[in-house]
C-alpha positions in Angstrom: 234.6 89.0 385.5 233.9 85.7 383.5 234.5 83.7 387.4 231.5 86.1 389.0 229.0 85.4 385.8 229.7 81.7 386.2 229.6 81.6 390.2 226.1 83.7 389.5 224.5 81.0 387.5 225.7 78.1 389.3 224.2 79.6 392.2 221.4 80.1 390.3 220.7 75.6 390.2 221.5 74.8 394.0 218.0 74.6 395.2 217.1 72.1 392.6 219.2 69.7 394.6 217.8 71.2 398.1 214.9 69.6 400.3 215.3 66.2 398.9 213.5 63.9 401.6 212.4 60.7 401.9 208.7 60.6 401.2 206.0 59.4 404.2 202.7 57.5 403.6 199.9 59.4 405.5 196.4 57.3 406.4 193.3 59.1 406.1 190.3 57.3 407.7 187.5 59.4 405.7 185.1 58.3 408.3 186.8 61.5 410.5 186.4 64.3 408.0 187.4 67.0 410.4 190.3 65.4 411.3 191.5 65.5 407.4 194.3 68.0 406.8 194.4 70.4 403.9 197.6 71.0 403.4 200.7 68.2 403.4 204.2 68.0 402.6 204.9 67.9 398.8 205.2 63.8 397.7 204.0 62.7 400.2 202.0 59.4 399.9 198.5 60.0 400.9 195.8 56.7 401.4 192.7 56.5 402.3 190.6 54.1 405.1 187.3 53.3 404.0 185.7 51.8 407.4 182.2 49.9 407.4 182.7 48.9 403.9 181.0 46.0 402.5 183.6 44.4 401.1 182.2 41.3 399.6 180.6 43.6 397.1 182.8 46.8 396.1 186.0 47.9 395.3 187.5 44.1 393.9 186.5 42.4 396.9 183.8 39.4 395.9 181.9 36.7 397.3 182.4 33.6 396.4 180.5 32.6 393.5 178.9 29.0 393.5 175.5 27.9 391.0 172.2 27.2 392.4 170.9 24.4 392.9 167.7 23.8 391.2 165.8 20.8 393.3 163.6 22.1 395.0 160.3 19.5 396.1 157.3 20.8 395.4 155.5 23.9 396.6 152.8 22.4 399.0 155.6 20.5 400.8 158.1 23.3 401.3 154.9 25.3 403.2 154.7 22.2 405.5 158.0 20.5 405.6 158.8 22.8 408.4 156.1 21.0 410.7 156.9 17.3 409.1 156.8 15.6 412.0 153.6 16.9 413.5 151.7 16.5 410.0 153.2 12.8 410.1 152.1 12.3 413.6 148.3 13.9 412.7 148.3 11.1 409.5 149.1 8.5 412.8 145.8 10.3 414.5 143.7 10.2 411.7 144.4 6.6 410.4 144.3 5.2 414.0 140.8 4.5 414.0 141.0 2.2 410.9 143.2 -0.4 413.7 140.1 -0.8 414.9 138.8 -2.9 411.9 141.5 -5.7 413.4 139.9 -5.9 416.7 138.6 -9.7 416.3 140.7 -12.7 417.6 140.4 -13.9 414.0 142.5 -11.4 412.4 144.7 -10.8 415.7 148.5 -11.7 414.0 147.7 -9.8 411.1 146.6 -6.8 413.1 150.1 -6.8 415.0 152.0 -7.3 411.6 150.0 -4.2 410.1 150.4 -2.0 413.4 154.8 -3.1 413.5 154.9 -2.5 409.9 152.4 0.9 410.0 154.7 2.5 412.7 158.1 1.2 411.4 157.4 3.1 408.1 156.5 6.4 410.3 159.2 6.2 412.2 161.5 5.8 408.6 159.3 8.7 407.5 160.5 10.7 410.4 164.2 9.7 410.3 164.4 10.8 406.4 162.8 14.3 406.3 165.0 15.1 409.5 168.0 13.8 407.7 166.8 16.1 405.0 166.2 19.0 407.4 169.9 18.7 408.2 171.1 18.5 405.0 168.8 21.4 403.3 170.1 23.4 406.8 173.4 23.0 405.6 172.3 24.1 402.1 171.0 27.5 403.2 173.8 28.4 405.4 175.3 29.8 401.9 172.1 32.0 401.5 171.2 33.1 404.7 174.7 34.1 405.1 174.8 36.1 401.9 171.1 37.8 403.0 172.6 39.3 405.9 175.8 40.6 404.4 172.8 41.8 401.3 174.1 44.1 398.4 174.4 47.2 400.9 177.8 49.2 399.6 178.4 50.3 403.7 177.1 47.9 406.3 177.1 47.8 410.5 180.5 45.6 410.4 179.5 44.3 414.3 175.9 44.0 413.5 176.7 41.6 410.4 179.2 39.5 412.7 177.1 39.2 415.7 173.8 38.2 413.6 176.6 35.7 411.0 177.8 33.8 414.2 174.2 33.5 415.2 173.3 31.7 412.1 176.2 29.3 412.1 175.2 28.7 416.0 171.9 27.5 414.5 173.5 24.8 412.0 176.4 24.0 414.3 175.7 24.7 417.7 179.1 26.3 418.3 180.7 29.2 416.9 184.6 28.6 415.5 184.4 26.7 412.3 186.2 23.1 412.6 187.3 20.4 410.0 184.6 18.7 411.0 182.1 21.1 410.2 183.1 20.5 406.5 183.0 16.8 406.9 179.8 17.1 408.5 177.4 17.5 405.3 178.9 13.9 403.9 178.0 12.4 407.2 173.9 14.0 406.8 173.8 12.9 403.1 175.0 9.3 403.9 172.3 9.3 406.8 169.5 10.5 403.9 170.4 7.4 401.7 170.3 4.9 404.9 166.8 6.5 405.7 165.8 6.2 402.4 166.9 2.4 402.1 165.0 1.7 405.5 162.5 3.6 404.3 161.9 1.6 400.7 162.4 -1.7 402.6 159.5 -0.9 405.1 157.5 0.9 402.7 157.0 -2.2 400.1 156.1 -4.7 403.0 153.5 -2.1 404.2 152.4 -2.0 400.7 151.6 -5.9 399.9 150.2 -6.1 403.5 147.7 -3.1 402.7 146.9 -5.0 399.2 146.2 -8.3 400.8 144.0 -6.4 403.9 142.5 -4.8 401.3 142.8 -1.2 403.1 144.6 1.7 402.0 147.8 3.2 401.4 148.0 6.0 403.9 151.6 6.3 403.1 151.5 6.9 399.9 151.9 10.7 399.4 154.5 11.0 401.6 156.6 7.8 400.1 156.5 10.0 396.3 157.7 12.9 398.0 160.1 11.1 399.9 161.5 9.5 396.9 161.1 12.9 394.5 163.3 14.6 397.2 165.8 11.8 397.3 166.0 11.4 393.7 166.9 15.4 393.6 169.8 15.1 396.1 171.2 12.1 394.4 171.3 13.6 391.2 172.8 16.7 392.9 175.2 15.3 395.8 178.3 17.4 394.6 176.6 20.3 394.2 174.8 19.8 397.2 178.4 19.5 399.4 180.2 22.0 397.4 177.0 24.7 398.3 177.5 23.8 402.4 180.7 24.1 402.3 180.8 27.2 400.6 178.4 28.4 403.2 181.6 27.3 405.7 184.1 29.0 403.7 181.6 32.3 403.7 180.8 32.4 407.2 184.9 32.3 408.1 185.7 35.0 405.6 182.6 37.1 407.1 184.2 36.6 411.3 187.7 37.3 410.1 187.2 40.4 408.0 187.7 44.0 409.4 185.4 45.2 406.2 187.2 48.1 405.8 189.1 49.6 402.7 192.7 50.6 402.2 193.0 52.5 399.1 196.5 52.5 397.1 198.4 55.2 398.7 199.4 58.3 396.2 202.0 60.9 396.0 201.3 64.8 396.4 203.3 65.6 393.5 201.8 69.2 392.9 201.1 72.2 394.5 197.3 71.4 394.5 196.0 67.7 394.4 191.8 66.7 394.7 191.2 63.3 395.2 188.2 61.8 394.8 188.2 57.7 396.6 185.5 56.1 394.6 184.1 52.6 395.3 183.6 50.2 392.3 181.0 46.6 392.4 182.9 43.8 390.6 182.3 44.6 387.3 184.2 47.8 387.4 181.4 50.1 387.8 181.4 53.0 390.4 178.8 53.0 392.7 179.8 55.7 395.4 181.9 58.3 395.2 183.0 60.3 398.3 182.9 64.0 398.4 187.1 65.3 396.4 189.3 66.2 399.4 191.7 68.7 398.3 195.6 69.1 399.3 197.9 71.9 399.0 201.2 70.7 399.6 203.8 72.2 401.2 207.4 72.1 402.4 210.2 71.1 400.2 212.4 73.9 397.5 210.0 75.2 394.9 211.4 76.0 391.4 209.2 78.7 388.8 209.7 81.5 386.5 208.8 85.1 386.2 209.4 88.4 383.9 209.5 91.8 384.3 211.4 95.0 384.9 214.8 95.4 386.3 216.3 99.1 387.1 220.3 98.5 387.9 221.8 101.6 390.1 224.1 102.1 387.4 223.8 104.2 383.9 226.4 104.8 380.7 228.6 107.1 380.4 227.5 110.4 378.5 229.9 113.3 376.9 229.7 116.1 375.0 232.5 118.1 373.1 233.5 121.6 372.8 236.5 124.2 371.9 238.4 125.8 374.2 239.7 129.3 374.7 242.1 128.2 372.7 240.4 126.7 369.7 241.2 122.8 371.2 238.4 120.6 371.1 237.5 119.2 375.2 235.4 116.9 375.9 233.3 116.8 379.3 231.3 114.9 381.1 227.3 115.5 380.9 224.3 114.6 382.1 224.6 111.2 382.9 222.0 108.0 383.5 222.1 106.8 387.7 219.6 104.0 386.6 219.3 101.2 383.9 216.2 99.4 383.1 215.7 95.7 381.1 213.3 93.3 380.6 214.1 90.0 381.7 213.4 86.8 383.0 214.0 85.1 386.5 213.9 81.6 388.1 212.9 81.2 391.5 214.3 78.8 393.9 211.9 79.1 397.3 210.9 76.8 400.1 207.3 75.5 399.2 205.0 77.5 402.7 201.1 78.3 401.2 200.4 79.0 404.0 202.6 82.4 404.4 201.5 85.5 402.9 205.2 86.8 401.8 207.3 83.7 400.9 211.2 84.6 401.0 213.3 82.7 398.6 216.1 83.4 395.9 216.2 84.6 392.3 218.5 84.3 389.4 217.9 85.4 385.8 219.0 87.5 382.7 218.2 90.3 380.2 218.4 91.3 376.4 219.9 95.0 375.8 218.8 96.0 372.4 222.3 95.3 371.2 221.6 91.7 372.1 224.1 91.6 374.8 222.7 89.8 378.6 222.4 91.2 381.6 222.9 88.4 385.0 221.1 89.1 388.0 220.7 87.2 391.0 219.0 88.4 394.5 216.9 88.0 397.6 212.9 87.6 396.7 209.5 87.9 398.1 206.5 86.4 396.7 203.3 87.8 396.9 200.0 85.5 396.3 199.9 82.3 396.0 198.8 82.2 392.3 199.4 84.7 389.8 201.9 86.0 392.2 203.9 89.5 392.0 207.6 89.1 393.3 210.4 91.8 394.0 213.5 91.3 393.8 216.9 92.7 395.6 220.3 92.0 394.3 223.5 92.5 392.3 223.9 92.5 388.5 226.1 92.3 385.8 225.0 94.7 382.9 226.7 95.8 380.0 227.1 99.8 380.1 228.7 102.3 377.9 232.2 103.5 379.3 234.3 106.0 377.9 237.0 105.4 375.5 240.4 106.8 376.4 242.7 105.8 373.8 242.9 109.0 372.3 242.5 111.1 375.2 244.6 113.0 377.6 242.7 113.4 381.4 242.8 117.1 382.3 243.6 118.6 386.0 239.4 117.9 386.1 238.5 114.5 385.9 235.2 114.6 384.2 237.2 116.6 381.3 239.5 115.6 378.2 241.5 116.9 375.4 242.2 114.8 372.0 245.6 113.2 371.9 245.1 113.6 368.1 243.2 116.5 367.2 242.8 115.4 363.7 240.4 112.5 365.5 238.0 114.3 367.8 235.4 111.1 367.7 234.1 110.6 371.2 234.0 106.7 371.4 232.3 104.5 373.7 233.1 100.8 375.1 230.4 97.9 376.0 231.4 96.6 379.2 230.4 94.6 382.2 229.9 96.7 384.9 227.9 95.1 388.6 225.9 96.9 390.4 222.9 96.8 392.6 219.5 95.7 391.0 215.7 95.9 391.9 213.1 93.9 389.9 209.5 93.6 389.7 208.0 90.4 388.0 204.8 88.3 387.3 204.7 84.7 387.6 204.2 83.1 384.4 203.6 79.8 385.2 199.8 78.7 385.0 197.5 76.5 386.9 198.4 73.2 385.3 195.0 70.4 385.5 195.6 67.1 384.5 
């Protein structure tokens, strides 16, 4: 009796050791939401592909992160320096017509000197504000890089490419980023300073010529901006290389990212998991959240609980006494119970399937008689529901039931009937014993909806 009990119960555990599988990663791309399943095997590892992301601004991915540099010239040149050599060349137009003040033999050498010396200075003008040009170009690579990428959370990914390569086209005339790009913005800042020494040279010979010709300084203007801008960039020079390069650095990151999102993949652990992917800006904030995606998992052995009512096919034993013709108490059997009924738990080992209407699976559990003794049940199960779930139960039991006690009693010719050994003892007595038989139960699932 003790071997069936103990066989019953250990059946009772095997499916907590059933269905253990290696779990599988499964990536979502959210940018196909009818292609996202609803139900997936229980721990599994779920992640999610976040396409046309801009990642230079969410979700940990940042930009590069450089200070400005504050030099700029002033206001009415930055309107004009765009057109700096036609504005130079008009200044030639205008001031042409004072040459004609040297047209006499007598002043003939000094009219050549001031004409060498009046277009040498031009032509320095020119060199320096195109070095300048190149080196400002450089400068704004950084920004104009940064204004198409903008602070946009999802962004056209071949749109921001094609227009980035563009750009760099402008600066470098080609589109793969080279070693000698980088080296590039020492070579235009070493051109600005020989301009500007050219420049200073020419400038002061100009100068003491206009003093001693009396006539004016038509250069002037354009020598204090020239030197204003100079003195900026020489003052700034690091800053200045570390800004282009930067620009560089920004431009490869921008042609060699997919800008798309892989988020940390996570296990299904329970019967119903909603995720909500959320993007975050750099300083942790969330600034989109997708719409929760929920997953019912499936597959895999399913362990829960229940209670309810049993009714065993099997009932005590029941006699009454009575004297004979002879004035002998009898005993005989009466009316006696087919059916026992208990309250009583059950655990339920199943295979995981939400999707079934009637899940099949296996039950094992016990019962407390009023005397405190336990009833052991184990069966076949179906499962109605999936929450709060109604589940029947077939099966076999071991119940204690009252059984007659024969010690002091002789069997007559009809087995249901007695006569007392000792007829000074006429107590009918009764034995508790374990007796199997076949069971049906009807129980509720008590475990709740657990939200975390």
């Amino acid at each position: 009796m003790k071997t069936k009990i103990l066989l019953l119960l250990l059946l009772g555990w095997v499916g907590v050791i059933l269905g253990q599988k290696k779990a599988k990663v499964i990536r979502i791309d959210l940018s196909k939401d009818k292609e996202i399943p609803s139900i997936l095997e229980k721990n599994t590892y779920v992640e999610f592909l976040l396409k046309g992301v801009n990642v230079f601004k969410v979700s940990g991915f940042s930009t590069t992160k450089v200070e400005n540099v504050e030099f700029e010239p002033p206001q009415w040149f930055l309107n004009n320096i765009k057109s700096a050599n036609p504005d130079i060349a008009e200044v030639i137009v205008v001031n042409s017509a004072v040459m004609a003040v040297f047209d006499n033999g007598n002043k003939k050498s000094r009219t050549e000197e001031y004409e060498n010396l009046y277009n040498s200075v031009h032509d320095d003008l020119k060199s320096f504000f195109q070095s300048y040009q190149l080196v400002r170009s450089q400068m704004l690579l950084d920004d104009e890089l940064n204004f198409v990428v903008s602070d946009s959370i999802f962004i056209d990914s071949i749109a921001v490419v094609e227009s980035s390569k563009k750009i760099y086209f402008s600066h470098f005339s080609h589109f793969d980023p080279t070693i000698e790009d980088y080296k590039k913005i020492e070579s235009n800042l070493e051109s600005l300073s020989l301009a500007y020494s050219q420049l200073t040279k020419d400038y002061e010979k100009f100068v003491g010529l206009t003093k001693q010709l009396n006539l004016s300084n038509f250069y002037n203007k354009d020598f204090l901006l020239a030197s204003e801008i100079y003195k900026n960039v020489s003052l700034n020079t690091d800053k200045i290389s570390l800004k282009a390069n930067n620009g560089i650095s920004f431009y490869k990151r921008i042609i060699t990212t997919n800008f798309n999102i892989i988020l940390p993949a996570q296990q299904l652990t329970e019967d119903v998991n909603i995720i909500t992917p959320q993007l975050k800006n750099n300083k942790g904030k969330v600034v989109y959240s997708y719409s929760p995606i929920k997953f019912t998992t499936s597959g895999g052995w399913k362990i829960n609980f229940s209670a309810g009512y049993f009714l065993s096919f099997i009932g005590n034993d029941n006699y009454t006494s009575y004297t004979n013709s002879l004035g002998n108490k009898e005993i005989a059997k009466g009316n006696t119970d087919r059916i026992t009924n208990a309250l009583g738990g059950l655990i339920h080992v199943y295979h995981n399937d939400p999707e079934t209407l009637v899940q099949p699976g296996f039950s094992f559990g016990i019962s407390l008689a009023d005397n405190a003794s336990a009833g052991f049940y184990g069966g076949a199960s179906l499962f109605f529901l999936e929450k709060n779930r109604l589940i029947t139960t077939f099966g076999y039991s071991f119940i204690k039931v009252k059984r007659i006690n024969k010690s002091n009693l002789s069997a007559l010719a009809d087995s249901d009937r007695y006569a007392f050994i000792n007829v000074a003892d006429t107590e009918i007595r009764y034995d508790n014993i374990y007796k199997g038989a076949w069971f049906f139960g009807v129980t509720y699932n008590l475990s709740n909806s657990e939200k975390k």
